[in-house]
C-alpha positions as a printed Julia matrix, in Angstrom:
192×3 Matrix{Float64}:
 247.44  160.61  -67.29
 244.63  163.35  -67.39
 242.65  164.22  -70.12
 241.92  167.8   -71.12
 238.18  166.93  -72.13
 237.91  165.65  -68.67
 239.66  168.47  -67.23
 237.88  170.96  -69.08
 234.53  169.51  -68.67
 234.91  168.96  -64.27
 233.02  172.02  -63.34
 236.17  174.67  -64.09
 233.65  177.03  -64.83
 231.43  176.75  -61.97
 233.69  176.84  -59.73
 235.09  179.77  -60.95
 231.66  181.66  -60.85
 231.22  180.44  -57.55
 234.54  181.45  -55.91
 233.16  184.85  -58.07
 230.01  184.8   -56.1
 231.68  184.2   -52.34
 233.94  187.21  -53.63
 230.89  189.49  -54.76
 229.08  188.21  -51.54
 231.63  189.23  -49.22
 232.14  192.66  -50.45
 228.49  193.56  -50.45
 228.64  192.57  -47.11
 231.01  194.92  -46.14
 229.46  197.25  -48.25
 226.64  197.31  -45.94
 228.43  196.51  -42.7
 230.49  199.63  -43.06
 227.48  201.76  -44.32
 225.09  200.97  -41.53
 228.11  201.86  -38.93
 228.94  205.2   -41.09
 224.99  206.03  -40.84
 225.09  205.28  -37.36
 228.02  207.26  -36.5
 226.75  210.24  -38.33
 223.14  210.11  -36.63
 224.95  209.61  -33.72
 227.37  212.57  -34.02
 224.29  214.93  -35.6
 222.09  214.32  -32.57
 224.83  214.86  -29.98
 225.56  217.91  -31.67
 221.98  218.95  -31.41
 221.97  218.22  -27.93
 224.56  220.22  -27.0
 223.38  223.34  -28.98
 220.1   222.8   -27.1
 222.1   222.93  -24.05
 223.89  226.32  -25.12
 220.62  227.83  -26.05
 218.93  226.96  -22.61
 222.5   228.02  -21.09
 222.23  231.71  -23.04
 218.09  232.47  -22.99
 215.79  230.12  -21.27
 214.36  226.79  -21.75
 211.41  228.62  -23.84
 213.93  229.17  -26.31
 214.4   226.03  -27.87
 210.9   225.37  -29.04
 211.52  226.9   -32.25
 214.89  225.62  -32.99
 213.6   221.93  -32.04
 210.58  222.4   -34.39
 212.82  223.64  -37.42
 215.44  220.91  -36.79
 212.61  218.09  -36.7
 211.39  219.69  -39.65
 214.52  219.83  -41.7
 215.67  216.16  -40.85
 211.9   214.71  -40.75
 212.81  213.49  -36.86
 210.6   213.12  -34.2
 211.22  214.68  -30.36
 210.44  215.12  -27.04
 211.96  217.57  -24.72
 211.76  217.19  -21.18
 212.78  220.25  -18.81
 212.87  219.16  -15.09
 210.12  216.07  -15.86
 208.19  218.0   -17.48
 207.16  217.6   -21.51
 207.08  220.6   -22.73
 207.64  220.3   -26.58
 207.29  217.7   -28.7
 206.85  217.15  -32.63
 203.9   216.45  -34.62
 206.02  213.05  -36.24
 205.58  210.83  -33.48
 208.19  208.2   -33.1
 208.95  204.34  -31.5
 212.45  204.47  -31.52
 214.21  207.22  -29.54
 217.59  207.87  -27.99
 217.58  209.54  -25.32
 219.56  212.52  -24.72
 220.57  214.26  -21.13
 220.87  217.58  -21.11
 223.08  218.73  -18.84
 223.76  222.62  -17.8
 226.41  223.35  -15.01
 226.71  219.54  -14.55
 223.23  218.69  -13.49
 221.0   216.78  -15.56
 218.15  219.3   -15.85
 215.95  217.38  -18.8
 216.87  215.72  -21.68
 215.75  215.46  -25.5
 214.06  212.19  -26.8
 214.7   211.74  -30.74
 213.62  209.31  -32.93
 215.56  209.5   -36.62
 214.43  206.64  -38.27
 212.54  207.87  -40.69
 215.48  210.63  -40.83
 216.02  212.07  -44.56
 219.62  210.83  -44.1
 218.57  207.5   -43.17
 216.19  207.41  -46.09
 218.45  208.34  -48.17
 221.14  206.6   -47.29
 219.18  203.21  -47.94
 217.54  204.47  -51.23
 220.94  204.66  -51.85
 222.17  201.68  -50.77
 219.57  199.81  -52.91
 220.71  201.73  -56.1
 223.8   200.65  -55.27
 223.34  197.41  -54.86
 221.1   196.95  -57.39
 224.14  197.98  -59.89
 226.15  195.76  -58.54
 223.67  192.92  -59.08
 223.18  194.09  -62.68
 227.6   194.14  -62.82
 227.84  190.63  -61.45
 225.2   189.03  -63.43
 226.66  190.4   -66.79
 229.87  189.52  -65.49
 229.02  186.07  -64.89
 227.28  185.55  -68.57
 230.0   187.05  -70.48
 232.81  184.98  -68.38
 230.78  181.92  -69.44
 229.71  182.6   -72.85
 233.62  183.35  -73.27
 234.96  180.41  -71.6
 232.94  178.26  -72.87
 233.3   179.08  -76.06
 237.57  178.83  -75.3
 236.72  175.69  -73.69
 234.98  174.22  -77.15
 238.1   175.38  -79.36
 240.27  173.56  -77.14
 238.38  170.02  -77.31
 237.9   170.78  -80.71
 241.95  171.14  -81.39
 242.47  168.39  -78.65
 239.95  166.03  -81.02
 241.38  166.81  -84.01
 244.88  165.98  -82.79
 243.33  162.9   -81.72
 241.85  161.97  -84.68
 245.5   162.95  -86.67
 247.6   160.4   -84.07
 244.76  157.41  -84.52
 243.99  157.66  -88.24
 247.56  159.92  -89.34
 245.11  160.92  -92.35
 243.85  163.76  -91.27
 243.77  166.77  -94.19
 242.44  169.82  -91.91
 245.02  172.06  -90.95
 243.52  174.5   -89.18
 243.63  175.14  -85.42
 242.4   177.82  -82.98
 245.36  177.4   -80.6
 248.61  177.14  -82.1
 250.68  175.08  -79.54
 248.02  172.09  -80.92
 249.18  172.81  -84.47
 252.72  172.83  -83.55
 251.78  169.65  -81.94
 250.21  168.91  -85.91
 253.2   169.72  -87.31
C-alpha cells in the first residue's frame, strides 16, 4: 500500500514545475519562431514593394528619378542601398551595409539594374526585437512568479495534508488523541 507522505514528498512538485517549464519553453519558442518569419515576411514584402515602385518610377521619368525617392526611403526605414542601372552604381546611401538582398529590376522584361538593400538595422527590425525582449522579459517575470506562488501554495497544501494524515495516525496507534481539528475534512470524517 502507498503512503501519502511518500507520495506527497516524491518530487510532485517538481515535476509539475518542470512539465510547467517544457510548456513555457515551447511557447516562447514559437513565440519567436513565428515572429522572426512574420518580420521576415514583412521585410520581404516592403522591399519587393519598393522595388517595384522603383521600377514604375524609372518606367514613367527616367532612371535619374529615383535618387530622391531611394534617399527618403533609406532615410525613413534607416536601410542601406545600392542601385545599379545597366552595371553601373549610380546611387547609394550614406548607411553602408553587409547584408543585402538583391533586387532585379526589371522594365519591359529585361533586367536593366537592380537595387541592393540591406535592412538589418531596419527601424522595423529594431523594433520588432526591442519588442520581442519586452516581451519576453514579461513572460520571464509571469513564469517565475508563477512558479513561486504554485510552490509556496502547494507546499503549504502539501504540509496540511501530512499534518491531517499524522494526526490520524497518531488517533489509530494511541486512540487518545484530544485534537479535533483538521484542515481537510474527508481526514476528520475519517476522525469521526
Amino acid at each position: 500500500m502507498n503512503e501519502v507522505k511518500k507520495f506527497l514528498n516524491s518530487g510532485l512538485i517538481k515535476r509539475v514545475s518542470i512539465y510547467f517549464t517544457f510548456i513555457f519553453v515551447f511557447i516562447n519558442m514559437g513565440m519567436l519562431l513565428f515572429n522572426n518569419s512574420y518580420e521576415k515576411y514583412s521585410t520581404l514584402q516592403q522591399e519587393n514593394s519598393f522595388v517595384r515602385i522603383v521600377e514604375h518610377m524609372i518606367m514613367d521619368n527616367g532612371k535619374e528619378t529615383v535618387y530622391e525617392y531611394i534617399e527618403h526611403f533609406s532615410h525613413i526605414h534607416n536601410t542601406s542601398m545600392e542601385y545599379y542601372f545597366e552595371g553601373v552604381l549610380l546611387y547609394q546611401t550614406e548607411m553602408t551595409g553587409n547584408d543585402f538582398e538583391v533586387y532585379d529590376i526589371i522594365i519591359e522584361d529585361d533586367v536593366v539594374g537592380e537595387v541592393l538593400i540591406d535592412s538589418s538595422q531596419s527601424f522595423n527590425k529594431v523594433l520588432s526585437s526591442t519588442l520581442l525582449l519586452v516581451i519576453n522579459l514579461f513572460i520571464v517575470i509571469v513564469y517565475i512568479v508563477s512558479i513561486i506562488i504554485f510552490y509556496v501554495y502547494t507546499s503549504k497544501r502539501i504540509s496540511k495534508v501530512l499534518n491531517d494524515s499524522n494526526k490520524l495516525r497518531i488517533q489509530i496507534i494511541s486512540m487518545e488523541f484530544d485534537d479535533d481539528e483538521f484542515y481537510f475534512a474527508d481526514f476528520y470524517d475519517i476522525y469521526t
